[in-house]
C-alpha positions as a Markdown table, in Angstrom:
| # | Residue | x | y | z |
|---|---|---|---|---|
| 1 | Unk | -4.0 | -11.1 | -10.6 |
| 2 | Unk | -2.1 | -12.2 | -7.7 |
| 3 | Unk | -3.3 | -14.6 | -4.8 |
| 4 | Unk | -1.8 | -13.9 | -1.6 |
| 5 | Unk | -2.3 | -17.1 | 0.9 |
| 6 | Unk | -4.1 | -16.6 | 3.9 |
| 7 | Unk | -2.7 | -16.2 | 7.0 |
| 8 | Unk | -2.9 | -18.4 | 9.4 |
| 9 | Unk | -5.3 | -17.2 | 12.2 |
| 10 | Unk | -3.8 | -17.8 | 15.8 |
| 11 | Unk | -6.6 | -19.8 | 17.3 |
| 12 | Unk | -5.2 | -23.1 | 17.6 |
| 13 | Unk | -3.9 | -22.6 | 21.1 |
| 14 | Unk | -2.9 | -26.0 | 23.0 |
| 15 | Unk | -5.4 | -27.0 | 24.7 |
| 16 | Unk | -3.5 | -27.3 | 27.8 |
| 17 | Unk | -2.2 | -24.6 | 27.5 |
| 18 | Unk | -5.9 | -22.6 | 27.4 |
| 19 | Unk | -6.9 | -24.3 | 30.8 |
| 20 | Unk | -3.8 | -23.4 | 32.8 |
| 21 | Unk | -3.9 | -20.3 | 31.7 |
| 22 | Unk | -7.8 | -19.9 | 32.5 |
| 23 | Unk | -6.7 | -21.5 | 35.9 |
| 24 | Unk | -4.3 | -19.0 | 36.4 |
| 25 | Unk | -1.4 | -21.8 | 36.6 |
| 26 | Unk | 0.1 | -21.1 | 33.4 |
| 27 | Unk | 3.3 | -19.4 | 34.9 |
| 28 | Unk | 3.8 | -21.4 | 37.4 |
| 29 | Unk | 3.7 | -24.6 | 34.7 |
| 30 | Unk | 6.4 | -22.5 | 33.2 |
| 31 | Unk | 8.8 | -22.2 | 35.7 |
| 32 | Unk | 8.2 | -26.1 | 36.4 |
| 33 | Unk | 9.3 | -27.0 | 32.6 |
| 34 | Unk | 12.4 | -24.3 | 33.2 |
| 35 | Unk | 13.4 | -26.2 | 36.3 |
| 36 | Unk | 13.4 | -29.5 | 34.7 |
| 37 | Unk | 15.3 | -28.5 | 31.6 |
| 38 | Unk | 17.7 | -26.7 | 33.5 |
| 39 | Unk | 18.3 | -29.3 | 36.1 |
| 40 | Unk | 17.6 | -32.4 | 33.8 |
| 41 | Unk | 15.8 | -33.9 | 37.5 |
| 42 | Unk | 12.4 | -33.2 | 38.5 |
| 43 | Unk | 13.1 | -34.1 | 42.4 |
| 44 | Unk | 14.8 | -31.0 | 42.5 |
| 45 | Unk | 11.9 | -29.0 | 41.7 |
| 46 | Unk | 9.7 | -30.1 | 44.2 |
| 47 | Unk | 8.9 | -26.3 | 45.4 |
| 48 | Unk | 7.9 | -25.4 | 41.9 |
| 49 | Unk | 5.8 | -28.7 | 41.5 |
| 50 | Unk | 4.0 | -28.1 | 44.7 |
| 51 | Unk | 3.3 | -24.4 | 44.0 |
| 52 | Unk | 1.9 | -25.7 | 40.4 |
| 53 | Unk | -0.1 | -28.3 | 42.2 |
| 54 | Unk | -1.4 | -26.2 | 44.8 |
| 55 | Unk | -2.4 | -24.0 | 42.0 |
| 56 | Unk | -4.6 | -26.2 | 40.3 |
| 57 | Unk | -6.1 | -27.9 | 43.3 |
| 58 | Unk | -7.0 | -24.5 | 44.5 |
| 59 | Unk | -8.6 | -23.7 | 40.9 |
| 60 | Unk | -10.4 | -27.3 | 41.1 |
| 61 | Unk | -11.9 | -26.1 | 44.8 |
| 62 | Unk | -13.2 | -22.8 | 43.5 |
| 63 | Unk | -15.0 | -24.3 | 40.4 |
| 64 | Unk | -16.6 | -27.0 | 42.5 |
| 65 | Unk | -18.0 | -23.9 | 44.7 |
| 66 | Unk | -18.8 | -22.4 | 42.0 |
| 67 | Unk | -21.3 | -25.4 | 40.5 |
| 68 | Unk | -22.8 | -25.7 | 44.1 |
């Protein structure tokens, strides 16, 4: 009889991950990481860093509503 290992069940997501994504800011995280790697300076993605940071402040707004 053979034993075949178990595969490994795809629920150990980053954590971070899982809330941007749940904030809707995941792309927008992405294309902030892409900037920086291709750039090697993160002052030069200051439109990407402000559309991510308007993105989560935005999320942070509607689930403060949301508990009022």
């Amino acid at each position: 009889m053979t034993i075949k290992p178990r595969e490994k069940v795809e629920t150990d997501d980053d954590p971070v991950e899982s809330m941007l994504k749940k904030a809707g800011c995941l792309d927008l995280h992405y294309k902030v990481q892409e900037c920086i790697n291709t750039t090697k300076d993160w002052r030069k993605c200051q439109t990407e860093v402000n559309n991510f940071k308007d993105c989560i402040t935005k999320h942070k707004q509607e689930m403060t509503q949301l508990k009022s």
